[in-house]
KOLMIVEX-297652 format. One line per 4 residues: number of its first residue (from 1); their letters; for each residue y negated, z negated, x of N, C-alpha, C, CB. Coordinates in Angstrom, 2 decimals. Glycine has a CB too. Example, Ala and Ser with C-alpha at 12.3 -4.5 7.8 and 13.67 -1.06 7.14 Angstrom:
KOLMIVEX-297652
1> as> 5.69/-7.80/13.19/4.50/-7.80/12.30/3.30/-7.80/13.20/4.47/-9.05/11.31; 2.25/-7.08/12.85/1.06/-7.14/13.67/-0.03/-7.87/12.90/0.60/-5.72/14.08
END
This chain:
KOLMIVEX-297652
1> xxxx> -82.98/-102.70/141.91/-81.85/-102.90/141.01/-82.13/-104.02/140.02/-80.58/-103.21/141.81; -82.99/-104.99/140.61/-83.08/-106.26/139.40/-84.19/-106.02/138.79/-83.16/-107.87/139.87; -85.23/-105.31/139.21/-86.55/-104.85/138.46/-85.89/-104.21/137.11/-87.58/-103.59/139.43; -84.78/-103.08/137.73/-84.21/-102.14/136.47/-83.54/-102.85/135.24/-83.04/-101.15/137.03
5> xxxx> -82.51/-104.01/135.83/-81.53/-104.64/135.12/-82.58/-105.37/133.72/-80.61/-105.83/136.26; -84.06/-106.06/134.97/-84.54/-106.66/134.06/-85.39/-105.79/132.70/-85.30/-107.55/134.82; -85.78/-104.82/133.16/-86.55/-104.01/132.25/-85.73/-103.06/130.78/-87.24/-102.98/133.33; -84.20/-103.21/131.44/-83.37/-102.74/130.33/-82.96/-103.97/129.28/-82.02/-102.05/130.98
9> xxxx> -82.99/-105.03/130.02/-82.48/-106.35/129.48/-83.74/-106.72/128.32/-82.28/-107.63/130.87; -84.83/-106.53/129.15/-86.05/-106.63/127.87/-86.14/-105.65/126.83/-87.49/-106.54/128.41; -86.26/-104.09/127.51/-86.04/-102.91/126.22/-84.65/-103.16/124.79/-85.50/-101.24/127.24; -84.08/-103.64/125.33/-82.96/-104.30/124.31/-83.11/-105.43/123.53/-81.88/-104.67/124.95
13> xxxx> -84.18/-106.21/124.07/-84.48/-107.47/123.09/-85.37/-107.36/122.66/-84.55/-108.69/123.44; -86.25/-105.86/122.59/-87.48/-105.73/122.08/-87.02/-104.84/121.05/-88.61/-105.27/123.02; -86.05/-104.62/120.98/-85.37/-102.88/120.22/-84.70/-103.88/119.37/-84.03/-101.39/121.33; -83.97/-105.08/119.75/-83.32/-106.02/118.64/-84.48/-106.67/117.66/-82.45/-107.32/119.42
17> xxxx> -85.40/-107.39/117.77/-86.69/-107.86/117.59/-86.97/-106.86/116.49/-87.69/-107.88/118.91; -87.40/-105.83/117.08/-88.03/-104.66/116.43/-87.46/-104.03/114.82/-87.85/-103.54/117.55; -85.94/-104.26/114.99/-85.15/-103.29/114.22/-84.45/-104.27/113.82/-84.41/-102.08/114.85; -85.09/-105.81/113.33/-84.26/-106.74/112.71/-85.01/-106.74/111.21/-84.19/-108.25/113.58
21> xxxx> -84.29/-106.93/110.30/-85.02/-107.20/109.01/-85.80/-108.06/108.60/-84.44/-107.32/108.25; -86.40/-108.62/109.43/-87.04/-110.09/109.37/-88.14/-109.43/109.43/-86.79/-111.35/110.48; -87.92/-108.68/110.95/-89.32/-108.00/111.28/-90.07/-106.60/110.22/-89.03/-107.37/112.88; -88.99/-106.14/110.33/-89.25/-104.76/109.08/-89.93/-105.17/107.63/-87.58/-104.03/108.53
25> xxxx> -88.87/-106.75/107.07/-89.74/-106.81/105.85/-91.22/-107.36/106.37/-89.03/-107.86/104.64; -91.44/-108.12/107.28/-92.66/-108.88/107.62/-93.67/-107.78/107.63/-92.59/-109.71/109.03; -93.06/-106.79/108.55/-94.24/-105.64/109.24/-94.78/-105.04/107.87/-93.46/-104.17/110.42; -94.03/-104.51/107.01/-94.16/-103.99/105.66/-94.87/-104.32/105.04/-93.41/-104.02/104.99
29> xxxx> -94.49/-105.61/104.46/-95.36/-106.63/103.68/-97.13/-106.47/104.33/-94.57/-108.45/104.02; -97.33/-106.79/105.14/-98.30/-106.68/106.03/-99.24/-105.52/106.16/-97.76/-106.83/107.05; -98.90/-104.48/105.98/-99.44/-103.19/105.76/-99.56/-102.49/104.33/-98.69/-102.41/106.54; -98.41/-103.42/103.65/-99.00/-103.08/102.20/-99.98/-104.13/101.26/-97.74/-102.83/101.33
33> xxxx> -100.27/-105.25/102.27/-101.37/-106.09/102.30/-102.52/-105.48/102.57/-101.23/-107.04/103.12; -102.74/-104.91/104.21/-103.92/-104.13/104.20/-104.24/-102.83/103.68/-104.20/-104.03/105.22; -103.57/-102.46/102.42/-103.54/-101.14/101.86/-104.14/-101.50/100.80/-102.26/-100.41/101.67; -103.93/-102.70/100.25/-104.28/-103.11/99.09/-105.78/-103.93/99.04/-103.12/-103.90/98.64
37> xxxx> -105.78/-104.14/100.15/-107.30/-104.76/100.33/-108.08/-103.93/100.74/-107.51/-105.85/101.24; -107.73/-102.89/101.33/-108.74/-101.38/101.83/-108.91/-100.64/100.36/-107.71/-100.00/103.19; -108.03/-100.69/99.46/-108.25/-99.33/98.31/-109.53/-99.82/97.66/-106.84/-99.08/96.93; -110.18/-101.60/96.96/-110.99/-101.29/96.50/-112.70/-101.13/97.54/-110.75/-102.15/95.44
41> xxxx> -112.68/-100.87/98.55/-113.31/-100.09/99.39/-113.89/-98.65/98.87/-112.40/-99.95/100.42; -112.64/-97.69/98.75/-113.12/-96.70/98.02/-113.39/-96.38/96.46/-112.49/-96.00/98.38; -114.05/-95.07/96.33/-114.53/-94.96/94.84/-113.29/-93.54/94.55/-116.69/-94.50/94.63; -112.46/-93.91/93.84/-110.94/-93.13/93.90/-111.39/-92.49/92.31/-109.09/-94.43/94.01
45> xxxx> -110.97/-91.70/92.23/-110.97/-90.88/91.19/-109.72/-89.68/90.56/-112.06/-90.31/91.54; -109.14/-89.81/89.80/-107.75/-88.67/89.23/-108.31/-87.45/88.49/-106.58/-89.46/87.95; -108.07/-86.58/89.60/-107.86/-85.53/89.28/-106.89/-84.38/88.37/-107.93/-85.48/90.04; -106.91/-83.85/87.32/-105.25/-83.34/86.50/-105.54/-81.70/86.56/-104.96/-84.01/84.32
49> xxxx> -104.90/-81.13/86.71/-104.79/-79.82/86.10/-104.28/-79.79/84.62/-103.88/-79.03/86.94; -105.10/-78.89/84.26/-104.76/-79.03/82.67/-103.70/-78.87/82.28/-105.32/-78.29/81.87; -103.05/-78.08/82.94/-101.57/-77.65/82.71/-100.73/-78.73/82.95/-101.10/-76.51/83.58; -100.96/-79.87/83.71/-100.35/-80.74/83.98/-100.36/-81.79/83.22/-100.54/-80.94/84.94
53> xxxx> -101.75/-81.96/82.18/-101.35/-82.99/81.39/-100.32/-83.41/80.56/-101.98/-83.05/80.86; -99.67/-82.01/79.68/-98.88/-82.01/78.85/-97.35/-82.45/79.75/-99.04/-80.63/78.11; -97.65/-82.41/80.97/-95.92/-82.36/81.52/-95.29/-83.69/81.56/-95.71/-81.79/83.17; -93.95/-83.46/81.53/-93.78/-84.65/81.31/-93.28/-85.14/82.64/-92.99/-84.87/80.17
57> xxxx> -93.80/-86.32/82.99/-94.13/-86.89/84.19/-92.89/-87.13/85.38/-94.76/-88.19/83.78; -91.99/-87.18/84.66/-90.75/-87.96/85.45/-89.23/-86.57/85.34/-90.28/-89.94/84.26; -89.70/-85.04/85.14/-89.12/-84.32/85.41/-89.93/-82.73/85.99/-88.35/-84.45/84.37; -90.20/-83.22/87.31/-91.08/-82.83/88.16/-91.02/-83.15/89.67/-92.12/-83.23/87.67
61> xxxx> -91.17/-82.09/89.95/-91.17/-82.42/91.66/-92.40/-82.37/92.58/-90.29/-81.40/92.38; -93.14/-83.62/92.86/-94.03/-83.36/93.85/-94.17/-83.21/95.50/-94.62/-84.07/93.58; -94.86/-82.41/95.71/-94.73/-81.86/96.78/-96.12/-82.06/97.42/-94.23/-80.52/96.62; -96.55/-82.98/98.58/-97.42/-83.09/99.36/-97.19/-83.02/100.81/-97.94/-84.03/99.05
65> xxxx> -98.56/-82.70/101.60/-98.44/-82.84/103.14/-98.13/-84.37/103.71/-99.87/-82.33/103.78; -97.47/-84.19/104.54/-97.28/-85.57/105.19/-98.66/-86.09/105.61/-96.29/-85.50/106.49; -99.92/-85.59/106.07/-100.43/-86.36/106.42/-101.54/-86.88/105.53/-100.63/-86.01/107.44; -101.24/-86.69/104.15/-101.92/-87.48/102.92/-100.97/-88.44/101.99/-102.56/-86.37/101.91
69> xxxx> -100.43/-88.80/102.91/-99.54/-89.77/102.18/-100.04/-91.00/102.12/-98.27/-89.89/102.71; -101.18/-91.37/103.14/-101.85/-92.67/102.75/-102.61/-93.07/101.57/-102.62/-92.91/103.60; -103.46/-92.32/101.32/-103.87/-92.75/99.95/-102.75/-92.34/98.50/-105.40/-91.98/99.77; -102.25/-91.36/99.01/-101.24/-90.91/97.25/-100.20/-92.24/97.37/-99.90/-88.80/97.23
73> xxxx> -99.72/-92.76/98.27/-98.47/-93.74/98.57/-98.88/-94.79/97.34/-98.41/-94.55/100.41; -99.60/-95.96/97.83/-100.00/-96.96/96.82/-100.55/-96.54/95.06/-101.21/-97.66/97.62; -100.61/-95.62/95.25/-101.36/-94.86/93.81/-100.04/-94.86/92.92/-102.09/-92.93/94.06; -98.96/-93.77/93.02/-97.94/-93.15/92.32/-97.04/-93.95/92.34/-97.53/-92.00/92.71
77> xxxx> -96.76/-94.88/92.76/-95.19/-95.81/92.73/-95.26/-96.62/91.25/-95.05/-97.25/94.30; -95.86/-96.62/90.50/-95.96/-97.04/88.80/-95.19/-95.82/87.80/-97.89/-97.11/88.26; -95.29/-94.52/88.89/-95.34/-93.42/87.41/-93.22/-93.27/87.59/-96.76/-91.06/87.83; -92.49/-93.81/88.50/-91.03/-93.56/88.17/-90.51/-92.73/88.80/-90.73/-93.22/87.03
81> xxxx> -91.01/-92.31/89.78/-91.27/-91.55/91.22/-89.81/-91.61/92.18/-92.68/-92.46/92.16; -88.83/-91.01/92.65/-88.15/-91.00/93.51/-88.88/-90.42/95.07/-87.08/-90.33/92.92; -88.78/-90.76/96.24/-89.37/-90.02/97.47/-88.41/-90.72/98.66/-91.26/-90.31/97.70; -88.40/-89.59/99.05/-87.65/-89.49/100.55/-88.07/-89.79/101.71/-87.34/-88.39/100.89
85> xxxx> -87.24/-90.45/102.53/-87.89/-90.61/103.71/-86.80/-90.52/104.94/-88.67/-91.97/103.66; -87.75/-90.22/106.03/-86.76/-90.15/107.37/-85.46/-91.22/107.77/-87.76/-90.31/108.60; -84.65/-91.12/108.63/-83.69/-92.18/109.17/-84.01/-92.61/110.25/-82.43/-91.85/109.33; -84.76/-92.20/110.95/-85.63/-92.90/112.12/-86.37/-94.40/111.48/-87.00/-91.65/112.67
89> xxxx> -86.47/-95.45/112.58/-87.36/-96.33/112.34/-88.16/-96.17/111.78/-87.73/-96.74/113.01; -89.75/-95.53/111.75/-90.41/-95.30/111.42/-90.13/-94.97/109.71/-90.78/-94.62/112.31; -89.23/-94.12/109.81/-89.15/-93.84/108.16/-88.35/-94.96/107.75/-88.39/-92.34/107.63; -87.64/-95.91/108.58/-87.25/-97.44/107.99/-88.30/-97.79/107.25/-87.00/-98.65/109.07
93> xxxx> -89.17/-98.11/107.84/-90.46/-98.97/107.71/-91.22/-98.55/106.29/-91.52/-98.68/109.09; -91.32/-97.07/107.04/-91.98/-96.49/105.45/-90.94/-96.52/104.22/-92.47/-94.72/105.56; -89.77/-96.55/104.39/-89.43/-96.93/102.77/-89.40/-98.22/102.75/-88.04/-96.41/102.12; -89.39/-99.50/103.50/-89.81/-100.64/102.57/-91.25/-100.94/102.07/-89.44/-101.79/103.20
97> xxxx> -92.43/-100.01/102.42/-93.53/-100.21/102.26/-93.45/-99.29/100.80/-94.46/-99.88/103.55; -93.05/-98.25/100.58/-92.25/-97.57/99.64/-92.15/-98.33/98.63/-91.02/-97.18/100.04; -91.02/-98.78/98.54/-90.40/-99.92/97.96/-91.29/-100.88/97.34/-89.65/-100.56/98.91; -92.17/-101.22/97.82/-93.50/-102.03/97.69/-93.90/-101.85/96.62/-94.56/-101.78/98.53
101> xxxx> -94.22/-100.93/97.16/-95.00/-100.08/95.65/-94.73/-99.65/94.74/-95.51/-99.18/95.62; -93.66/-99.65/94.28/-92.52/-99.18/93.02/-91.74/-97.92/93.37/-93.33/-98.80/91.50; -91.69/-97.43/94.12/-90.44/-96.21/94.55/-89.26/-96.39/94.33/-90.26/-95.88/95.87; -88.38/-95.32/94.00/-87.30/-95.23/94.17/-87.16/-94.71/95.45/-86.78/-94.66/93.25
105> xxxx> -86.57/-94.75/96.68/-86.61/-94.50/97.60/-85.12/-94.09/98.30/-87.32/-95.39/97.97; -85.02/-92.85/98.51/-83.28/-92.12/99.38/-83.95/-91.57/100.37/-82.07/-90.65/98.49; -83.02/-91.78/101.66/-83.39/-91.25/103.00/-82.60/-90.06/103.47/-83.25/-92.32/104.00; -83.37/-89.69/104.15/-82.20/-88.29/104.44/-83.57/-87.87/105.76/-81.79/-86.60/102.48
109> xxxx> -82.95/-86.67/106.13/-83.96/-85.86/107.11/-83.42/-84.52/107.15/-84.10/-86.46/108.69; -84.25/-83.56/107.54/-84.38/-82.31/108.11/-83.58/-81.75/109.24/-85.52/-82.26/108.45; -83.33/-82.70/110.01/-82.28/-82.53/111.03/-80.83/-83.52/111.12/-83.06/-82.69/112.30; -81.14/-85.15/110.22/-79.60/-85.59/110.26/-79.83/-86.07/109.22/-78.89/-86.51/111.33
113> xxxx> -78.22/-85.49/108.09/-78.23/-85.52/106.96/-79.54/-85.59/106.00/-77.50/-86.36/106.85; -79.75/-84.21/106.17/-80.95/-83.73/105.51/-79.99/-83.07/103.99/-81.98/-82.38/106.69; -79.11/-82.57/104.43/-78.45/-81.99/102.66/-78.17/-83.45/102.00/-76.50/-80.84/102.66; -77.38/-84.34/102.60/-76.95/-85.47/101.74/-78.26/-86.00/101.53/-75.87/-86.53/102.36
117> xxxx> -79.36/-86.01/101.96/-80.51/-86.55/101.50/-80.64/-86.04/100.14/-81.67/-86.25/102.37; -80.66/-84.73/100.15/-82.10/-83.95/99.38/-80.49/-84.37/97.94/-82.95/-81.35/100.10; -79.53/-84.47/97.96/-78.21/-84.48/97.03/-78.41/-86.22/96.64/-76.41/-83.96/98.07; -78.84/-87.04/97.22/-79.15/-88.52/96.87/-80.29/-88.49/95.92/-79.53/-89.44/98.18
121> xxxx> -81.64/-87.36/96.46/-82.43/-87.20/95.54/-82.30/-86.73/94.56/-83.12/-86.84/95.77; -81.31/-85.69/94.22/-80.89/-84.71/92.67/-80.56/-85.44/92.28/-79.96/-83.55/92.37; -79.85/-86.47/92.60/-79.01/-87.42/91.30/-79.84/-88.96/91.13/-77.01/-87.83/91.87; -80.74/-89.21/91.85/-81.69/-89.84/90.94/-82.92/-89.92/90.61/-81.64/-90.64/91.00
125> xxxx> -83.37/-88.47/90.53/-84.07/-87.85/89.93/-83.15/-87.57/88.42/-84.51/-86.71/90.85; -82.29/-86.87/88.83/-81.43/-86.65/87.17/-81.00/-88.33/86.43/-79.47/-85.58/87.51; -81.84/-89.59/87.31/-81.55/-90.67/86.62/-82.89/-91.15/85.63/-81.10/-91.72/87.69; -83.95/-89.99/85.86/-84.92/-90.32/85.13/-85.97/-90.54/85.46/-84.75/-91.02/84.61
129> xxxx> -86.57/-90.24/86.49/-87.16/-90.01/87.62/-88.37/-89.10/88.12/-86.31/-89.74/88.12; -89.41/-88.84/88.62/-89.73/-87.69/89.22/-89.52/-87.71/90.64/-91.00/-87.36/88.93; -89.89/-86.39/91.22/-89.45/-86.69/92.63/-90.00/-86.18/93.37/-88.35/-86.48/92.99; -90.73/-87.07/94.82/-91.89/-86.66/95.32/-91.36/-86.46/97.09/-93.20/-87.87/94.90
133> xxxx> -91.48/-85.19/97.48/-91.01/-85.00/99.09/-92.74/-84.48/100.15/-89.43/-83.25/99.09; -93.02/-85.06/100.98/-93.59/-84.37/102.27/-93.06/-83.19/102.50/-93.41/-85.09/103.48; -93.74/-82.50/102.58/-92.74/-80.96/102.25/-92.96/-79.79/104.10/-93.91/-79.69/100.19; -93.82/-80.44/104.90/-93.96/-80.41/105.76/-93.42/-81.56/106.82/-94.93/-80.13/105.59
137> xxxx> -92.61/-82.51/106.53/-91.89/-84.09/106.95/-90.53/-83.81/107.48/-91.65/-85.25/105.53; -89.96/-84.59/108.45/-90.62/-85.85/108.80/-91.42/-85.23/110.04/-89.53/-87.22/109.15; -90.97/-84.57/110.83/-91.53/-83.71/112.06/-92.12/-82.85/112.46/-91.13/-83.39/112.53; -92.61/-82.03/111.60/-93.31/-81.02/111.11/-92.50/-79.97/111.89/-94.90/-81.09/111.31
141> xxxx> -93.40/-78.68/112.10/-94.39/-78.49/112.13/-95.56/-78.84/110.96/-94.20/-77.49/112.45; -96.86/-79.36/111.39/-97.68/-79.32/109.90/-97.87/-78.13/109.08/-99.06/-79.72/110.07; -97.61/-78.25/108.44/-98.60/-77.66/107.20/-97.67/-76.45/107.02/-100.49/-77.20/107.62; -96.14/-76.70/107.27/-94.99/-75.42/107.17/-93.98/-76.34/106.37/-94.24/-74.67/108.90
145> xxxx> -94.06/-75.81/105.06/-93.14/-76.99/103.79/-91.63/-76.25/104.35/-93.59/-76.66/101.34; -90.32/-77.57/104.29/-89.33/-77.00/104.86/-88.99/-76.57/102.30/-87.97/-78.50/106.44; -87.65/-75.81/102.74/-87.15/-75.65/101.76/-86.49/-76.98/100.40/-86.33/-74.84/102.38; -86.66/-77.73/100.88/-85.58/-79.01/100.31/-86.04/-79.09/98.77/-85.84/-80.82/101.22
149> xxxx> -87.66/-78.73/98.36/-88.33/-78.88/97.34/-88.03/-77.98/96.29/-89.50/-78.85/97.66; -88.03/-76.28/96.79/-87.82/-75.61/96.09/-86.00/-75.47/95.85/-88.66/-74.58/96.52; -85.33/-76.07/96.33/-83.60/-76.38/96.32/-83.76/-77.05/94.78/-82.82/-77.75/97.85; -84.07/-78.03/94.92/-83.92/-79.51/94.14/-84.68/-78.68/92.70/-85.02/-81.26/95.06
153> xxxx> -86.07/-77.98/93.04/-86.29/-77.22/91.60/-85.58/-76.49/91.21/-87.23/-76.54/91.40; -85.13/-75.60/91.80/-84.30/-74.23/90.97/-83.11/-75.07/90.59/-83.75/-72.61/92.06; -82.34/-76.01/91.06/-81.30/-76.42/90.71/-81.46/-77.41/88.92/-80.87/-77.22/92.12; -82.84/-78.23/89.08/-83.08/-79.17/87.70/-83.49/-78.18/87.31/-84.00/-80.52/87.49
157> xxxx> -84.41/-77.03/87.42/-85.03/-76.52/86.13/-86.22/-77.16/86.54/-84.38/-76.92/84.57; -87.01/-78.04/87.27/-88.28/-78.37/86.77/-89.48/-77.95/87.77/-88.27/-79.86/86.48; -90.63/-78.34/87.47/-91.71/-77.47/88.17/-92.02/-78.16/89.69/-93.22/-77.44/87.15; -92.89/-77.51/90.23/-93.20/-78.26/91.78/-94.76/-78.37/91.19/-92.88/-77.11/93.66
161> xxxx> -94.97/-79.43/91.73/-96.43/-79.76/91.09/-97.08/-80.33/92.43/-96.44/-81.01/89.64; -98.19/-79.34/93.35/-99.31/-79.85/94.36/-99.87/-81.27/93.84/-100.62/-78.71/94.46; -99.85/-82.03/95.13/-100.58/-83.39/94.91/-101.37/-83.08/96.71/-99.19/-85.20/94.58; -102.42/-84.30/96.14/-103.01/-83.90/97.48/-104.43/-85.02/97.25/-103.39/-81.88/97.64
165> xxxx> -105.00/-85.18/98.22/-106.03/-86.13/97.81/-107.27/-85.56/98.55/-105.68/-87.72/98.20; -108.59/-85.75/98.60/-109.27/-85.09/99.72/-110.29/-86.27/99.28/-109.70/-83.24/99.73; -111.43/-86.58/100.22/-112.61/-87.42/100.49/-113.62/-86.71/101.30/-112.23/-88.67/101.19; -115.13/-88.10/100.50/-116.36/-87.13/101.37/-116.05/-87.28/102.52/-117.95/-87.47/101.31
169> xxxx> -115.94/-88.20/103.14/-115.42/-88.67/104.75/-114.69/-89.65/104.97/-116.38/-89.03/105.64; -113.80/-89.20/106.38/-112.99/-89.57/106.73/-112.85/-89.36/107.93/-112.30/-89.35/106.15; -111.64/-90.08/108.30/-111.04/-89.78/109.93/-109.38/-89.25/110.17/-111.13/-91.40/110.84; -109.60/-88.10/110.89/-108.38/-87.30/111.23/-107.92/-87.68/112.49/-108.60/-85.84/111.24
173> xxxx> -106.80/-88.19/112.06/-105.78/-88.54/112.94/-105.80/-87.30/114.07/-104.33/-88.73/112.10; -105.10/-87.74/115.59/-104.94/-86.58/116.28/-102.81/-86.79/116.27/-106.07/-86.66/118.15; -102.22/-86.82/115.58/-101.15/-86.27/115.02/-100.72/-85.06/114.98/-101.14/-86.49/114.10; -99.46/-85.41/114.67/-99.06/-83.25/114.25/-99.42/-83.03/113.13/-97.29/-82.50/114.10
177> xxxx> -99.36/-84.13/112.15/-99.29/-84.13/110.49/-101.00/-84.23/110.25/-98.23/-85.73/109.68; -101.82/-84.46/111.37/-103.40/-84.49/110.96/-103.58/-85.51/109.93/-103.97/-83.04/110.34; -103.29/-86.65/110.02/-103.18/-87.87/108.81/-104.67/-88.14/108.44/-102.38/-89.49/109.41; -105.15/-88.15/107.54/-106.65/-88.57/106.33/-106.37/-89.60/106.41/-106.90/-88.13/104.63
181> xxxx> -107.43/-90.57/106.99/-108.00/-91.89/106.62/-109.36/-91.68/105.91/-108.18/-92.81/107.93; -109.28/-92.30/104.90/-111.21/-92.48/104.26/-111.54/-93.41/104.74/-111.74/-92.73/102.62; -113.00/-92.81/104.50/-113.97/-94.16/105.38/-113.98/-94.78/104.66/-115.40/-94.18/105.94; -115.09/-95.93/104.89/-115.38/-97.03/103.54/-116.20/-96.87/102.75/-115.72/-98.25/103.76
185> xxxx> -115.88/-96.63/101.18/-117.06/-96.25/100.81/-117.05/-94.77/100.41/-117.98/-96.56/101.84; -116.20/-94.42/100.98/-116.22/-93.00/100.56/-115.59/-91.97/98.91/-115.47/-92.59/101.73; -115.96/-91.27/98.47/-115.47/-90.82/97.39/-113.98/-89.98/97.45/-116.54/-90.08/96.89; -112.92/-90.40/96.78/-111.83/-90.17/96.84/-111.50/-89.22/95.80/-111.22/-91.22/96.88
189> xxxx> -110.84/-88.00/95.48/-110.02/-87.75/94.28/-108.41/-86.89/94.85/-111.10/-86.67/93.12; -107.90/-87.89/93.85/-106.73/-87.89/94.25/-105.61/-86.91/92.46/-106.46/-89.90/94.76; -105.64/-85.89/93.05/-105.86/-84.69/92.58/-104.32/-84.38/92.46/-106.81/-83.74/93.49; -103.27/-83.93/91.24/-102.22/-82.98/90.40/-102.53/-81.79/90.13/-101.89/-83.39/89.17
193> xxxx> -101.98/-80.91/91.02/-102.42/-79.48/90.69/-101.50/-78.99/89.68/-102.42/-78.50/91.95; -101.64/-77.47/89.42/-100.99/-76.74/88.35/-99.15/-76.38/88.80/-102.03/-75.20/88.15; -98.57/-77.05/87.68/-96.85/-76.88/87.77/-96.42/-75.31/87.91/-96.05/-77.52/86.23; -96.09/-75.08/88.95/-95.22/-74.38/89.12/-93.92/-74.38/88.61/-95.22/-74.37/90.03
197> xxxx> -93.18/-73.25/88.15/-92.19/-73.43/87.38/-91.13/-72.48/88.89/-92.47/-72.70/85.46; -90.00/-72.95/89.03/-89.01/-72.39/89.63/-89.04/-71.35/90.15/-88.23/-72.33/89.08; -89.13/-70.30/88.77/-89.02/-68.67/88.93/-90.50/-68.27/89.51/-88.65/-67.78/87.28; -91.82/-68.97/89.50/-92.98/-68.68/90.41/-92.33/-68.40/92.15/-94.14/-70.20/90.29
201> xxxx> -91.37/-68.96/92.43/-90.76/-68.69/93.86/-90.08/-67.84/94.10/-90.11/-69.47/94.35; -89.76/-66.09/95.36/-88.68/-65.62/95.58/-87.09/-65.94/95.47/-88.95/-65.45/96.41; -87.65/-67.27/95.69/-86.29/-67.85/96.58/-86.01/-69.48/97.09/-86.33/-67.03/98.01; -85.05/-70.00/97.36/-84.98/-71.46/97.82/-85.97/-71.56/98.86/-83.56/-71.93/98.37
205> xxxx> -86.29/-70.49/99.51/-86.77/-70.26/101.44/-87.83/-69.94/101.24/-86.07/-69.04/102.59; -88.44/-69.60/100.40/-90.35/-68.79/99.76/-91.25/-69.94/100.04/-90.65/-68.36/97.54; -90.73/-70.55/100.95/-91.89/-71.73/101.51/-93.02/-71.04/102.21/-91.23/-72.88/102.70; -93.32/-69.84/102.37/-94.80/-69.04/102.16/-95.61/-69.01/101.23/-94.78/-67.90/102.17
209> xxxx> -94.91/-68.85/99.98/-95.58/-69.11/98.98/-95.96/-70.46/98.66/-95.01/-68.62/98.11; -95.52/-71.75/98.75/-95.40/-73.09/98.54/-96.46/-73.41/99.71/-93.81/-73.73/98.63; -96.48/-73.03/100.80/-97.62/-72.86/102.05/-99.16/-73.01/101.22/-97.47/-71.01/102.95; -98.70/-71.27/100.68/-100.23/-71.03/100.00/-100.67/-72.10/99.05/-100.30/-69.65/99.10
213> xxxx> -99.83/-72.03/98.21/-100.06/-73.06/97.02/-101.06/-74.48/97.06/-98.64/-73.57/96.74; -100.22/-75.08/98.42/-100.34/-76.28/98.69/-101.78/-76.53/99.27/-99.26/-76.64/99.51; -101.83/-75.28/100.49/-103.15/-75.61/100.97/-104.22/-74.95/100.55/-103.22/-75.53/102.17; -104.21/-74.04/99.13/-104.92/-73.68/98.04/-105.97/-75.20/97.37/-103.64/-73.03/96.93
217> xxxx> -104.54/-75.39/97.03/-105.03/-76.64/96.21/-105.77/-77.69/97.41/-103.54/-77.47/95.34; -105.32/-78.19/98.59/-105.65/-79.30/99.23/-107.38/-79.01/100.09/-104.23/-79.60/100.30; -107.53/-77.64/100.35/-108.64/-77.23/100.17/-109.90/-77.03/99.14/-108.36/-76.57/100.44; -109.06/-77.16/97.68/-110.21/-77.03/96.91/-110.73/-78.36/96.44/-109.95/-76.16/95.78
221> xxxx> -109.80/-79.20/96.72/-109.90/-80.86/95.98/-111.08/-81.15/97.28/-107.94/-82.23/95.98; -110.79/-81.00/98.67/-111.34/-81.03/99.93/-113.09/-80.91/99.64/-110.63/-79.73/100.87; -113.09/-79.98/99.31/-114.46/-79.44/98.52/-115.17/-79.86/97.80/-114.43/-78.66/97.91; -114.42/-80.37/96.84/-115.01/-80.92/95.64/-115.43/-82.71/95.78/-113.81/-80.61/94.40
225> xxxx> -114.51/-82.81/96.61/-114.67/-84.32/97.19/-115.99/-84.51/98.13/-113.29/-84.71/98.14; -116.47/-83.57/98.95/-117.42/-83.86/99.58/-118.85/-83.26/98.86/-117.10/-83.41/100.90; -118.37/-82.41/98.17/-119.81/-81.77/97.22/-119.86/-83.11/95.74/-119.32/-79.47/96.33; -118.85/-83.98/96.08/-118.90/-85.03/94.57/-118.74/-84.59/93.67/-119.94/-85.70/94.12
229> x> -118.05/-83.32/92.95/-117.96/-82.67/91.67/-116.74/-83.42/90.84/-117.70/-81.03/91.89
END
């Protein structure tokens, strides 16, 4: 009984600790320290689809796998970017690291208040914005984009545009999301595929097609990254 009392008495002051803002901004700060001292490590390179040059940047929806969010994260928070994140801790954390980096940042999820999420994102995105979702997030399954992306397009009018990064080598997480770490040293391109426009989709739910798309593109950058082209 006092083994128990004591072990709940600690899980509670470790859960207070944990989930205080002291700690969240500290932890943050801290990881977007070692993000920033790891990038010039690699030899990073931007990739465009041609079609993508002309677009205009901040009425657009990007759509990547969750588990390449490490290198695109620190990159894109300059270009005016809105992105979503979970209500779990974890997605605490990741939007102040977010934040860091220049995001606009609304939380929502897939399972609690996932509509008022993706409705925080329409309206500031319509503040001027582009807007970038894990489209397989927060829980996956991997590599199965939920609908929230193609919602938010058909509703603005604007395109879904593949992002994705690939390297000669790296290390794969054993995750659900299969997370890309590059090694050191390694060649990076961090790659904008071709805009999709709305009507390219059946439907809000044609996340088959958005499937293909995605791992079209995240395969060919994949390629090109380890052949150095």
């Amino acid at each position: 009984m006092a083994a128990g009392l004591y072990r709940a008495r600690l899980k509670a002051y470790r859960r207070r600790i944990t989930y205080s803002d002291r700690f969240l901004t500290l932890l943050s700060g801290l990881i977007v320290f070692l993000i920033r001292c790891y990038l010039p490590l690699l030899r990073i390179r931007m990739v465009y689809h041609p079609a993508f040059i002309a677009l205009d940047r901040t009425k657009a929806f990007y759509g990547f796998w969750h588990g390449r969010l490490l290198l695109l994260a620190p990159v894109f928070g300059k270009w005016k970017i809105t992105i979503m994140t979970d209500l779990s801790w974890a997605g605490g954390l990741l939007a102040r690291i977010l934040a860091r980096f220049g995001y606009t940042v609304v939380r929502g999820s897939s399972k609690r208040q996932g509509f008022e999420g993706i409705i925080r994102m329409k309206k500031a995105v319509e503040q001027g914005t582009g807007g970038a979702l894990a489209v397989d997030g927060p829980h996956g399954p991997g590599f199965r984009s939920k609908p929230g992306i193609l919602y938010l397009a058909r509703k603005l009018g604007y395109p879904v545009v593949p992002l994705t990064f690939g390297c000669s080598r790296y290390w794969t997480l054993r995750t659900w999301d299969r997370v890309i770490v590059p090694k050191p040293f390694s060649r990076c391109l961090l790659a904008l595929g071709e805009p999709h426009a709305p009507g390219r989709f059946r439907g809000d739910a044609d996340t088959e097609t958005l499937d293909q798309i995605l791992m079209q593109w995240s395969n060919q950058i994949d390629n090109r990254a380890r052949r150095g082209t």
